[in-house]
PDB file with SEQRES, HELIX, SHEET and CRYST1 records, atoms N, CA, C and O in Angstrom:
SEQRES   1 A   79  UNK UNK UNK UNK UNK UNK UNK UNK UNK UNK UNK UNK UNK          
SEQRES   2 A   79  UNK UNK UNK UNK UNK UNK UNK UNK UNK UNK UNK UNK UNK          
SEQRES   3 A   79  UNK UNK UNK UNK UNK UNK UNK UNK UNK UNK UNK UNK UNK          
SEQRES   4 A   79  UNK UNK UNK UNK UNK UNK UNK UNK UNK UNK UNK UNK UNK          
SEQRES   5 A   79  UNK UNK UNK UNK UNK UNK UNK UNK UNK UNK UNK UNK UNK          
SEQRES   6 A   79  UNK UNK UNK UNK UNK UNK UNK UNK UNK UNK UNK UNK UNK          
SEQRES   7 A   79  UNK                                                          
HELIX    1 AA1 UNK A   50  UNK A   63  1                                  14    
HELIX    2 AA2 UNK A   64  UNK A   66  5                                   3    
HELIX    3 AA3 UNK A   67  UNK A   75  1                                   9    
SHEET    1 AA1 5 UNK A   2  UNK A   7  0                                        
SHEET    2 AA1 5 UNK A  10  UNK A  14 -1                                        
SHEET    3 AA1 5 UNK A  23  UNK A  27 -1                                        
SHEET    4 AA1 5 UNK A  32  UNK A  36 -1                                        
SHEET    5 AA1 5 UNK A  41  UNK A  46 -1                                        
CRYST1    1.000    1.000    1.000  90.00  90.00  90.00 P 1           1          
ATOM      1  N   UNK A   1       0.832  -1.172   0.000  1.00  0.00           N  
ATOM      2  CA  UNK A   1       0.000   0.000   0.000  1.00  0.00           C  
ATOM      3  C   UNK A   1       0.881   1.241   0.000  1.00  0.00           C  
ATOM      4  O   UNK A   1       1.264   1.750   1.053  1.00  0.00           O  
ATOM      5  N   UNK A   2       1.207   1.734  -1.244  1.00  0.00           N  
ATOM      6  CA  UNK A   2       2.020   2.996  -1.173  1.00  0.00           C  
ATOM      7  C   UNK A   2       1.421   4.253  -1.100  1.00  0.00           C  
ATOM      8  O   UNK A   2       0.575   4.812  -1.799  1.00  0.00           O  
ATOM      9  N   UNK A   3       2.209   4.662   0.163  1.00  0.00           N  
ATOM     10  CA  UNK A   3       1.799   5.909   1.270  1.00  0.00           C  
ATOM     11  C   UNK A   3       2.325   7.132   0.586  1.00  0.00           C  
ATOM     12  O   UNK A   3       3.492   7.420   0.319  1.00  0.00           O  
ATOM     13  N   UNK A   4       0.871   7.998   0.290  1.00  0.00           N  
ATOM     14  CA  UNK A   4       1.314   9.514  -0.220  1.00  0.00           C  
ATOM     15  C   UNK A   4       1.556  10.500   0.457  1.00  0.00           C  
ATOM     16  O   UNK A   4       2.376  11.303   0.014  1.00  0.00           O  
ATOM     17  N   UNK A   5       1.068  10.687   1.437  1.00  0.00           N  
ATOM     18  CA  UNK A   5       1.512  11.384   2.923  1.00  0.00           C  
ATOM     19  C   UNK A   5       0.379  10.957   4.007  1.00  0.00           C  
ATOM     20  O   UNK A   5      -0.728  10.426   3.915  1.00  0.00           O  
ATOM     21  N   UNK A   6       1.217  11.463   5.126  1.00  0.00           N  
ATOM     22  CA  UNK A   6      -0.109  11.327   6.341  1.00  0.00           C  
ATOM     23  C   UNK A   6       0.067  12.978   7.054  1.00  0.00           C  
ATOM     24  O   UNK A   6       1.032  13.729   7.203  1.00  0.00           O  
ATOM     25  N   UNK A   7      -1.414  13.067   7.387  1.00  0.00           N  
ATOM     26  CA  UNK A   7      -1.310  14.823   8.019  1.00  0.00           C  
ATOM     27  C   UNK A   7      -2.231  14.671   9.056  1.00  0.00           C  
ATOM     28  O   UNK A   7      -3.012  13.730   8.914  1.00  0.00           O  
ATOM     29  N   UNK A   8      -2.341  15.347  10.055  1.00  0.00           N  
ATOM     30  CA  UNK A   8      -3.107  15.279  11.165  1.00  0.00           C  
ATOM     31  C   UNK A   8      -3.569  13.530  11.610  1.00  0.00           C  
ATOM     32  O   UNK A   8      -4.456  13.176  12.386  1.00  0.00           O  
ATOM     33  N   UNK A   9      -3.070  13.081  11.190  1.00  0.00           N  
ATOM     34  CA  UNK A   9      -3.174  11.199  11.724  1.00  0.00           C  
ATOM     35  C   UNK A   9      -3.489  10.601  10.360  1.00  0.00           C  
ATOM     36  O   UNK A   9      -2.915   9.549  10.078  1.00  0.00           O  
ATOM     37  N   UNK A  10      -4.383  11.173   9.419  1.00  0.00           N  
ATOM     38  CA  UNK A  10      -4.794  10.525   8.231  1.00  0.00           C  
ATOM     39  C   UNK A  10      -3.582  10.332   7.655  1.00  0.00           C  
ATOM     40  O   UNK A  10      -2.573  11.036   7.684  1.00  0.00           O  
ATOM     41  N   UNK A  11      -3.852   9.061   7.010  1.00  0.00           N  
ATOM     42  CA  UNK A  11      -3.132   8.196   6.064  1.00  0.00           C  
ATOM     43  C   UNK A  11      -3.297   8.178   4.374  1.00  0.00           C  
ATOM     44  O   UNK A  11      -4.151   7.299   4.260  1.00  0.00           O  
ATOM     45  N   UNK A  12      -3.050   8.534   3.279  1.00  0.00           N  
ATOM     46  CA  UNK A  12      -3.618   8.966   2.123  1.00  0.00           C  
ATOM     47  C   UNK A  12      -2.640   7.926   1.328  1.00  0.00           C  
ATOM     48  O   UNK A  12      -1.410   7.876   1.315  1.00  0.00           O  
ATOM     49  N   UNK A  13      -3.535   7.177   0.723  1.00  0.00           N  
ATOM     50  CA  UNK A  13      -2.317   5.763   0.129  1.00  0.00           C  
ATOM     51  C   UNK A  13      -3.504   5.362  -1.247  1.00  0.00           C  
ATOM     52  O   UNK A  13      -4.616   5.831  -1.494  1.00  0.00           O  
ATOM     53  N   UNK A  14      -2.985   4.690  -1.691  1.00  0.00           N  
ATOM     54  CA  UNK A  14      -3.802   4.048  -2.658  1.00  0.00           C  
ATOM     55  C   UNK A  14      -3.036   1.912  -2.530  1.00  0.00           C  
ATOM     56  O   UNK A  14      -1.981   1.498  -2.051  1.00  0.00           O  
ATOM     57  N   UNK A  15      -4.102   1.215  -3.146  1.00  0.00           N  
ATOM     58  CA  UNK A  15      -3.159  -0.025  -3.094  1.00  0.00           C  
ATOM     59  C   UNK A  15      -2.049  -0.399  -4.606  1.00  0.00           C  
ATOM     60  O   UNK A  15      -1.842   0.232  -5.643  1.00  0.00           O  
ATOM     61  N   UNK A  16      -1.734  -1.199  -4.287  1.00  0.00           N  
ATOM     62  CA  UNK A  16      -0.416  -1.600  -5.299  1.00  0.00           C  
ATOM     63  C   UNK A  16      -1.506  -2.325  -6.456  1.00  0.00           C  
ATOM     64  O   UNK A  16      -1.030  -2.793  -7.491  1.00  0.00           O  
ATOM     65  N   UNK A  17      -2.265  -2.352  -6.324  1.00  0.00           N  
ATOM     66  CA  UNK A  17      -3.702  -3.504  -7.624  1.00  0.00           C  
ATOM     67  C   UNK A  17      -4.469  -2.546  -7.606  1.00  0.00           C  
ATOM     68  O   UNK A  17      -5.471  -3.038  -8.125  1.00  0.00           O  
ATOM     69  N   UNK A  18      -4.825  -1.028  -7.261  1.00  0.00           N  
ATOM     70  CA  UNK A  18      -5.883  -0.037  -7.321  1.00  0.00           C  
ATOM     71  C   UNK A  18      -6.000  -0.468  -9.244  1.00  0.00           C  
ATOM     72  O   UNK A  18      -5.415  -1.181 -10.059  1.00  0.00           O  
ATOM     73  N   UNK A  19      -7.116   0.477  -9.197  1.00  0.00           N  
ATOM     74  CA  UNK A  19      -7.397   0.529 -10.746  1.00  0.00           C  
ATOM     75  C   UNK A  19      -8.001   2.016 -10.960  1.00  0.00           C  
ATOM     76  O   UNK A  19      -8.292   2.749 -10.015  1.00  0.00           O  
ATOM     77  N   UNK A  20      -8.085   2.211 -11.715  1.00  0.00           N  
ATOM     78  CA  UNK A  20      -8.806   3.365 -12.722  1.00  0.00           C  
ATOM     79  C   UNK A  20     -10.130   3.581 -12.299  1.00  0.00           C  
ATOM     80  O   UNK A  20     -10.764   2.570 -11.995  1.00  0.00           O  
ATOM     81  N   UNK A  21     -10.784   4.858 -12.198  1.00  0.00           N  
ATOM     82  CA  UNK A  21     -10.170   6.319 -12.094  1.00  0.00           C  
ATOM     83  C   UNK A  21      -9.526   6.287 -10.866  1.00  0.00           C  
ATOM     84  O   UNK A  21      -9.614   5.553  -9.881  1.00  0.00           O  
ATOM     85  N   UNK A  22      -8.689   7.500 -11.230  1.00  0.00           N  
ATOM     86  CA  UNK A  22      -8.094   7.750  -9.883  1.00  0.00           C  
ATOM     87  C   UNK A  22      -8.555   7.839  -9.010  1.00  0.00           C  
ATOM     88  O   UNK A  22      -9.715   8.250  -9.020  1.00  0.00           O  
ATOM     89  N   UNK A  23      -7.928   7.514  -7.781  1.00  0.00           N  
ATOM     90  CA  UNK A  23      -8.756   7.612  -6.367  1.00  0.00           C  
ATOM     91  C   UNK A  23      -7.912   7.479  -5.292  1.00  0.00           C  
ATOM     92  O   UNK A  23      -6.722   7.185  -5.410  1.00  0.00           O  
ATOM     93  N   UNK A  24      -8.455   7.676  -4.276  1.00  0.00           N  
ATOM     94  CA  UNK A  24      -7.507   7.639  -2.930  1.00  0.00           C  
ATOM     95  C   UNK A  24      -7.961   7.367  -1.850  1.00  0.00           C  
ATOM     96  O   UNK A  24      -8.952   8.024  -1.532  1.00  0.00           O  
ATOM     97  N   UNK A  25      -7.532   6.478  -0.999  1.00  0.00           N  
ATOM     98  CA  UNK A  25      -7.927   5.869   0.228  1.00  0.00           C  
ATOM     99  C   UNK A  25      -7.391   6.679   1.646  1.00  0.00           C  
ATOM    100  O   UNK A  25      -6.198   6.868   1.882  1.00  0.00           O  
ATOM    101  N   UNK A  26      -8.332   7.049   2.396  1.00  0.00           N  
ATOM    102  CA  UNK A  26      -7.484   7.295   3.835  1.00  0.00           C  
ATOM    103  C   UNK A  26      -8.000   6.652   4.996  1.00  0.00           C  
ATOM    104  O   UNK A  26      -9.208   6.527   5.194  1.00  0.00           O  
ATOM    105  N   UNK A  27      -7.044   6.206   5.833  1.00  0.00           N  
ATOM    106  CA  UNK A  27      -7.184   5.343   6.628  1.00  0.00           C  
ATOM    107  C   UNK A  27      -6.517   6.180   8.227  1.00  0.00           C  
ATOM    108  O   UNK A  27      -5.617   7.015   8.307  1.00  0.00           O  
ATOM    109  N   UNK A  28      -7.297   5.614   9.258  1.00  0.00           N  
ATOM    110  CA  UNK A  28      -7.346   6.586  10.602  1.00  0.00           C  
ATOM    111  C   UNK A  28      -7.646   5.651  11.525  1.00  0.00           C  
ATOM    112  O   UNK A  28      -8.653   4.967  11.346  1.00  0.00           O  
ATOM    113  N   UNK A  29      -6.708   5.419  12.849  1.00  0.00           N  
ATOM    114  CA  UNK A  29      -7.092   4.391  13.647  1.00  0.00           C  
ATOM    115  C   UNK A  29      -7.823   2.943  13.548  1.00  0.00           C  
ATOM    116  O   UNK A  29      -8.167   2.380  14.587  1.00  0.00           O  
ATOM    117  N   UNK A  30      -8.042   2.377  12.330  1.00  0.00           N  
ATOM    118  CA  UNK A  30      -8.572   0.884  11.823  1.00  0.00           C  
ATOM    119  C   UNK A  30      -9.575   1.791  10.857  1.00  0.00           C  
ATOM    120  O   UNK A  30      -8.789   1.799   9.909  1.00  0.00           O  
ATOM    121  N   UNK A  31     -10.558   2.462  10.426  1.00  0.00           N  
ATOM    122  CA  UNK A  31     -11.037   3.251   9.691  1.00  0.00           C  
ATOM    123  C   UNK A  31     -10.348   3.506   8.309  1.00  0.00           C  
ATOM    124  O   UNK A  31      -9.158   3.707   8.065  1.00  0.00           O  
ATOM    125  N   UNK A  32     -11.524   3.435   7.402  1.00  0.00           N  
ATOM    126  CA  UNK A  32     -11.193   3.934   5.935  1.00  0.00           C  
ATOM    127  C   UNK A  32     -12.070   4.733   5.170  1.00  0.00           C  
ATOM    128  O   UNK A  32     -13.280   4.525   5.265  1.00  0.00           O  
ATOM    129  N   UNK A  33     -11.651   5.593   4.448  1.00  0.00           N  
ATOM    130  CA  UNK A  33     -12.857   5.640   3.164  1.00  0.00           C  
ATOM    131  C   UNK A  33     -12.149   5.536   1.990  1.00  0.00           C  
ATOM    132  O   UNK A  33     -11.219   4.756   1.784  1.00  0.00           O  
ATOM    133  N   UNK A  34     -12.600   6.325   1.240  1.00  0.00           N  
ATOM    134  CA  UNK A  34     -12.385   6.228  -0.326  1.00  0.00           C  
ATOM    135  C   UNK A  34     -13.205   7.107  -1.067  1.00  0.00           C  
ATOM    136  O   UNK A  34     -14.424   7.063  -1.232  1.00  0.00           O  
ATOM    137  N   UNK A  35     -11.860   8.401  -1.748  1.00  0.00           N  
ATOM    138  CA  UNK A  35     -12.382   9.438  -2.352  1.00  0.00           C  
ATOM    139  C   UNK A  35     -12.105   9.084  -3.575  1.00  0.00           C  
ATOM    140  O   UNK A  35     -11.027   8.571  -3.872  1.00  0.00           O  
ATOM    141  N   UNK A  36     -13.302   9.381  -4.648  1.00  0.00           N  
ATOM    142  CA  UNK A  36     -12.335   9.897  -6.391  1.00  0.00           C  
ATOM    143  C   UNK A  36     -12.245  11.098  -6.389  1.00  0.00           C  
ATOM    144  O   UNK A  36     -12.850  11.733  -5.525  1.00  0.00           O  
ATOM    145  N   UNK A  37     -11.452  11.761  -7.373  1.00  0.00           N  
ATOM    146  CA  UNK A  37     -10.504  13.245  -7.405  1.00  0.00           C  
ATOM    147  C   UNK A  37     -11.068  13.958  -8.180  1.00  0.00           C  
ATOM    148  O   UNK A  37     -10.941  15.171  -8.018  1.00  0.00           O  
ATOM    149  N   UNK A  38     -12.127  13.306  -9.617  1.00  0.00           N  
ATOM    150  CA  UNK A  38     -12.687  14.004 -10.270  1.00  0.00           C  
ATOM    151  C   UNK A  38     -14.162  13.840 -10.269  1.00  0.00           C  
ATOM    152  O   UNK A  38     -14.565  12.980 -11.053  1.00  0.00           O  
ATOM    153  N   UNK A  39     -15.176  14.542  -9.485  1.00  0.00           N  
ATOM    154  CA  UNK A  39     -14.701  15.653  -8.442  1.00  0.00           C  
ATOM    155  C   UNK A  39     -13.857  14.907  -7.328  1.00  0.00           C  
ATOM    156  O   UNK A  39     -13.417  13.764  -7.450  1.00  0.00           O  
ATOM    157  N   UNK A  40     -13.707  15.686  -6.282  1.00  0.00           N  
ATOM    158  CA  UNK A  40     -13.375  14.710  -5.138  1.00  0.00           C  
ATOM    159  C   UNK A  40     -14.407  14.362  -4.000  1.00  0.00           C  
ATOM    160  O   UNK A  40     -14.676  14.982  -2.971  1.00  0.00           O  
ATOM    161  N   UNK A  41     -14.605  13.888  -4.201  1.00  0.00           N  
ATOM    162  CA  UNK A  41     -16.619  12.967  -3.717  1.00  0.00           C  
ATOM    163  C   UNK A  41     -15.813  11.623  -2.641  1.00  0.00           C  
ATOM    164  O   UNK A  41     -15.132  10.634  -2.912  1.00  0.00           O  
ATOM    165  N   UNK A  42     -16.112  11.980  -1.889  1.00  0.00           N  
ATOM    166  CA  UNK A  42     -16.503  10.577  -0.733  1.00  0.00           C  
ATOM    167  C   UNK A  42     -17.325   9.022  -1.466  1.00  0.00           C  
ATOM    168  O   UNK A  42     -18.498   8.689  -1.302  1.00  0.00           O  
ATOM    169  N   UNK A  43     -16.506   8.462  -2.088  1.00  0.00           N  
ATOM    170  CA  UNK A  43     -16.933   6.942  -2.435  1.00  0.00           C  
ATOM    171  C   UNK A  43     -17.623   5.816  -1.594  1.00  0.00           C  
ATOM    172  O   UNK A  43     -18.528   5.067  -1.962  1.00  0.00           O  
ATOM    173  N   UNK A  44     -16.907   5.873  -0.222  1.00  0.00           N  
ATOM    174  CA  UNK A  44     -16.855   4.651   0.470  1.00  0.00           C  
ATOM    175  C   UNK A  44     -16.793   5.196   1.612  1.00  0.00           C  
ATOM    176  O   UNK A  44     -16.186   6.267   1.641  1.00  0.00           O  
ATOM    177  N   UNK A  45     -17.354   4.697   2.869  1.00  0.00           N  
ATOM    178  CA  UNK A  45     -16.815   5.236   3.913  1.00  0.00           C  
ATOM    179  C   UNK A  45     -16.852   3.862   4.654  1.00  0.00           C  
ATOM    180  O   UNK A  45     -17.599   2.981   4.229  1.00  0.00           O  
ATOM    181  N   UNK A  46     -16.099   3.662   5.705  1.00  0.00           N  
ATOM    182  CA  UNK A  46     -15.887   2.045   6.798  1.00  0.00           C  
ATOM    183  C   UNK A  46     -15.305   2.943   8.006  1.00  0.00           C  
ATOM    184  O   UNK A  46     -14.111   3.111   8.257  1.00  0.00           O  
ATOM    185  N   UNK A  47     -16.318   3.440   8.643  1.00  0.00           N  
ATOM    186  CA  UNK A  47     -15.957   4.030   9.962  1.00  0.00           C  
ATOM    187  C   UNK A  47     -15.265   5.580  10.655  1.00  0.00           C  
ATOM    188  O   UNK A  47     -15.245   5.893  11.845  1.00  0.00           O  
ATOM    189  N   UNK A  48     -14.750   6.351   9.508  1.00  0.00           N  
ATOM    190  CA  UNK A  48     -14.254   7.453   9.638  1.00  0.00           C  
ATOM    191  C   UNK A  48     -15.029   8.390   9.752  1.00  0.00           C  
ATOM    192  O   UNK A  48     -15.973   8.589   8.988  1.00  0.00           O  
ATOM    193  N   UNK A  49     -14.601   9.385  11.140  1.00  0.00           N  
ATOM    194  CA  UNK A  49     -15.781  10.373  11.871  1.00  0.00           C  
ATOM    195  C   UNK A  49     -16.021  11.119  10.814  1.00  0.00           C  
ATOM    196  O   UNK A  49     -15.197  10.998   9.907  1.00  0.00           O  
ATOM    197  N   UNK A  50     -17.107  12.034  10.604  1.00  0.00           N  
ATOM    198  CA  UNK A  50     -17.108  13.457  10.142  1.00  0.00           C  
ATOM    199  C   UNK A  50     -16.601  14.151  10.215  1.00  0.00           C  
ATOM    200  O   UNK A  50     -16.784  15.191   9.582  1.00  0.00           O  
ATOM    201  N   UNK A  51     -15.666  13.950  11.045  1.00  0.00           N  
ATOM    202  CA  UNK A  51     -14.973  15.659  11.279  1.00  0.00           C  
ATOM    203  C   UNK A  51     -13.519  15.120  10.010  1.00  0.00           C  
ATOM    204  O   UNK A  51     -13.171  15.610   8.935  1.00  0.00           O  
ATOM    205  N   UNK A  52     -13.116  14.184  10.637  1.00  0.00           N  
ATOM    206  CA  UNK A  52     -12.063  13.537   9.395  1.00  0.00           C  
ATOM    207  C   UNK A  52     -12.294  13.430   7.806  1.00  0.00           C  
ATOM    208  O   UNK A  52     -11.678  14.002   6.908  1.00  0.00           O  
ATOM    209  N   UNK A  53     -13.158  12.702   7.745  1.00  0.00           N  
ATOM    210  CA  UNK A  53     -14.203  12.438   6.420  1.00  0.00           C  
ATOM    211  C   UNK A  53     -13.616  14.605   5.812  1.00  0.00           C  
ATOM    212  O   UNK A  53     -12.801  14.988   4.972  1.00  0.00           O  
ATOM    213  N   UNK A  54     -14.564  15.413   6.787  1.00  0.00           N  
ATOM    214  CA  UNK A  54     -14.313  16.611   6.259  1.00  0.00           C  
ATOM    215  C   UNK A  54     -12.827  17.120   6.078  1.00  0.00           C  
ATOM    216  O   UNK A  54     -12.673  17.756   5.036  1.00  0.00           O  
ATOM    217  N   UNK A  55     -11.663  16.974   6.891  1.00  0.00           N  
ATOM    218  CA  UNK A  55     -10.449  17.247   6.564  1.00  0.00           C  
ATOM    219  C   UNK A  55      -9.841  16.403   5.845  1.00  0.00           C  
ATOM    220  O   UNK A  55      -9.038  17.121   5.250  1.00  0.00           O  
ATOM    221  N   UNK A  56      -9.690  15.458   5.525  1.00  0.00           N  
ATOM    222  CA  UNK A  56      -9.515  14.160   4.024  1.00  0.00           C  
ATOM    223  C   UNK A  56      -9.892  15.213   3.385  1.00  0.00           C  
ATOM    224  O   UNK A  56      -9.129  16.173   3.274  1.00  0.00           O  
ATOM    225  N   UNK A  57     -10.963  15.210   2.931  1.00  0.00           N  
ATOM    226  CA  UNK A  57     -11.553  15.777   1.806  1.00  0.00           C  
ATOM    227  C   UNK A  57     -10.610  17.260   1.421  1.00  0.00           C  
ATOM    228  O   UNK A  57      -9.874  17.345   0.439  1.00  0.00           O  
ATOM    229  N   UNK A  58     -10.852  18.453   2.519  1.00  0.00           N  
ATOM    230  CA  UNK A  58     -10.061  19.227   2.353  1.00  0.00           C  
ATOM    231  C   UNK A  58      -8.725  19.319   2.058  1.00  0.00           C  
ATOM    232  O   UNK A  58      -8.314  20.325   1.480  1.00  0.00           O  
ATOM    233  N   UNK A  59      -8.088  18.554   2.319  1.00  0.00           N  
ATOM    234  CA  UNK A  59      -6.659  17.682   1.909  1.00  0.00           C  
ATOM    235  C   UNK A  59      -6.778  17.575   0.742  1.00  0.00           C  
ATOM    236  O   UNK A  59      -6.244  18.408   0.010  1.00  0.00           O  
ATOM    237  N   UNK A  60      -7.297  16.827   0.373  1.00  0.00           N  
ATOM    238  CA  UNK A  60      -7.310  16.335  -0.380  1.00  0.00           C  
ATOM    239  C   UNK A  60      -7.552  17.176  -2.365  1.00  0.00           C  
ATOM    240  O   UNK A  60      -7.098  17.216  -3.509  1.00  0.00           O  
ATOM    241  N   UNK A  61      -8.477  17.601  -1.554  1.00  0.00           N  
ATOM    242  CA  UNK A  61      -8.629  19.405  -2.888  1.00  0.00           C  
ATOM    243  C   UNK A  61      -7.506  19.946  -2.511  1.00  0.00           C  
ATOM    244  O   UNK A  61      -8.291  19.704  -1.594  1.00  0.00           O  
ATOM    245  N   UNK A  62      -6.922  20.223  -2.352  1.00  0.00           N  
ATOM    246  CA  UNK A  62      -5.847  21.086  -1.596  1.00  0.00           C  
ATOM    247  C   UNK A  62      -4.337  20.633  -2.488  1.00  0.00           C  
ATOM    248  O   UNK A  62      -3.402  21.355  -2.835  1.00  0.00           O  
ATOM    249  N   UNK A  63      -4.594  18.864  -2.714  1.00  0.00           N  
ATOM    250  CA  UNK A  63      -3.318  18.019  -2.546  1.00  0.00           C  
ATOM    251  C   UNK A  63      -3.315  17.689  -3.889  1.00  0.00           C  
ATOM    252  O   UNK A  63      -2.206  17.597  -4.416  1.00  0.00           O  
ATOM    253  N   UNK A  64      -4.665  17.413  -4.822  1.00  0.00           N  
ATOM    254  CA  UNK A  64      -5.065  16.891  -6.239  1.00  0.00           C  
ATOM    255  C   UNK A  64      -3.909  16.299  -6.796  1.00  0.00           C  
ATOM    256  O   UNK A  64      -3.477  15.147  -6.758  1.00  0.00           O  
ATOM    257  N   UNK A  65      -3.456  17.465  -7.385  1.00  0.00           N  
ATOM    258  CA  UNK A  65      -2.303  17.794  -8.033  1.00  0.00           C  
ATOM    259  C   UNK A  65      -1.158  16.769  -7.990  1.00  0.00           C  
ATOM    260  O   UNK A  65      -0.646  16.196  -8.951  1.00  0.00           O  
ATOM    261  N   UNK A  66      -0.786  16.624  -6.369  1.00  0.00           N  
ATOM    262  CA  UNK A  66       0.051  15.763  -5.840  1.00  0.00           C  
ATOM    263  C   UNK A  66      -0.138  13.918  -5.885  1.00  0.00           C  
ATOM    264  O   UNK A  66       0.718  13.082  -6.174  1.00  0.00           O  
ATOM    265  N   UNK A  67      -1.423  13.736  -5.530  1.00  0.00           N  
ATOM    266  CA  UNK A  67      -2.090  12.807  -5.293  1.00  0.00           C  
ATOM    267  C   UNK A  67      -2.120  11.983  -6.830  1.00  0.00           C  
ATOM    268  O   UNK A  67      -1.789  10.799  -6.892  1.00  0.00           O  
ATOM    269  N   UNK A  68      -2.553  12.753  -8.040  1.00  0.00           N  
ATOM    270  CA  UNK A  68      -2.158  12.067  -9.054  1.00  0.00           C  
ATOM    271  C   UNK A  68      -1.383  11.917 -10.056  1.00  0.00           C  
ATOM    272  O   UNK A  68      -1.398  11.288 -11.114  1.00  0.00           O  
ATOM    273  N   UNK A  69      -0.251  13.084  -9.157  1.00  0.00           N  
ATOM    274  CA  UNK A  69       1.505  12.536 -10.205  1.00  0.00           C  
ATOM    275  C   UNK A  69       1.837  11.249  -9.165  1.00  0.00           C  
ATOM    276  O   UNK A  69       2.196  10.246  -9.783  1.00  0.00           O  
ATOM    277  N   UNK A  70       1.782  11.092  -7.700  1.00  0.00           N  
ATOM    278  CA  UNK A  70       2.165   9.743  -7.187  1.00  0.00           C  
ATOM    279  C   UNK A  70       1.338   8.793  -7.926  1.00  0.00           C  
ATOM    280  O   UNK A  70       2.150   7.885  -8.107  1.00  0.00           O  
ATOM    281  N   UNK A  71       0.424   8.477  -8.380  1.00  0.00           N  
ATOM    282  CA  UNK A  71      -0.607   7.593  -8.926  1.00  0.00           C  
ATOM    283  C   UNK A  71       0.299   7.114 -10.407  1.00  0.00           C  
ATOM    284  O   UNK A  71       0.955   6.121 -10.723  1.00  0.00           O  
ATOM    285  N   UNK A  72      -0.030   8.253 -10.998  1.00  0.00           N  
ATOM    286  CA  UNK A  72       0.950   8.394 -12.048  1.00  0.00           C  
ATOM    287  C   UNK A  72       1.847   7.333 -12.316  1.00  0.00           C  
ATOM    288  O   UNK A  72       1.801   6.319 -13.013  1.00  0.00           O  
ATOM    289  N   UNK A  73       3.128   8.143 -11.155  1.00  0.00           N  
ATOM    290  CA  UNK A  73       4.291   7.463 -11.160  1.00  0.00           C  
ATOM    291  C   UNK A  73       4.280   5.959 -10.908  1.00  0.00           C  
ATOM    292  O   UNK A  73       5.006   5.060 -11.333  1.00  0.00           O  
ATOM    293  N   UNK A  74       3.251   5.964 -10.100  1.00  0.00           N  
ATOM    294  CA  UNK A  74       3.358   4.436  -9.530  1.00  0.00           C  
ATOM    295  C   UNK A  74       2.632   3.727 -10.690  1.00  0.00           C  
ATOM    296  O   UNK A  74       3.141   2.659 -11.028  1.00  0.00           O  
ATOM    297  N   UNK A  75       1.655   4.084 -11.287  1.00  0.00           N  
ATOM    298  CA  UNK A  75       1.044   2.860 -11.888  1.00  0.00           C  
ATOM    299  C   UNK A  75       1.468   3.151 -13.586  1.00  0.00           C  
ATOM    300  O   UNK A  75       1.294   2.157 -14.290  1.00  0.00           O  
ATOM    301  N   UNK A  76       1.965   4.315 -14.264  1.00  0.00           N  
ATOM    302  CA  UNK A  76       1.967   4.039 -15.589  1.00  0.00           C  
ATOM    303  C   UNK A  76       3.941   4.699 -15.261  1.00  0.00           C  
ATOM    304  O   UNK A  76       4.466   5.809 -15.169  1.00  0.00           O  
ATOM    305  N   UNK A  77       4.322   3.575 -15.203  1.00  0.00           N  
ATOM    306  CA  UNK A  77       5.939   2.986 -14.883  1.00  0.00           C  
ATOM    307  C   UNK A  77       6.604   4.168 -16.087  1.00  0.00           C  
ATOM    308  O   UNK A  77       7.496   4.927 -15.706  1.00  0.00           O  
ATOM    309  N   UNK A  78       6.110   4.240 -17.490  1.00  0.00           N  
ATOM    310  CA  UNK A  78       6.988   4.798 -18.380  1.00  0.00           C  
ATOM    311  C   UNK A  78       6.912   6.296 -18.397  1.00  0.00           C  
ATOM    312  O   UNK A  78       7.763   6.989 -18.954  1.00  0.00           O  
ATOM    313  N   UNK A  79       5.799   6.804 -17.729  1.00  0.00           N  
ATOM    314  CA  UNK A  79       5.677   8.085 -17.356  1.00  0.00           C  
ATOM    315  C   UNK A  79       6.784   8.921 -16.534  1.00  0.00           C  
ATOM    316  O   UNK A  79       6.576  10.097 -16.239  1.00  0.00           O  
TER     317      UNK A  79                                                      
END                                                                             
């Protein structure tokens, strides 16, 4: 599971078998969800408070940019 950063405890990773569209997982004390980027919309949620859920998210607009040159890099190798 390669880790794109962690900020205030959240964890922002995607897995090594993710697939298409982009997207991003954050994970918080046993807790997960799962955002896509275009927009960045809450997919999934497995236990993560609201107040987190809301700073992920904000992160996450914030991070876009970042979030899918690591994606990038990691999954289309010749890039």
């Amino acid at each position: 599971m390669p880790t794109i950063f962690i900020l205030y405890g959240l964890r922002f990773f995607y897995y090594s078998n993710d697939h298409n569209p982009i997207h991003v997982h954050v994970a918080k004390d046993g807790c997960e969800a799962k955002f896509s980027l275009f927009p960045v919309t809450l997919v999934e949620n497995n236990g993560l408070k609201a107040t987190d859920l809301k700073i992920a998210k904000a992160i996450i607009k914030e991070n876009k940019d970042l979030i899918v040159e690591h994606w990038n890099k990691y999954f289309n190798k010749e890039n």
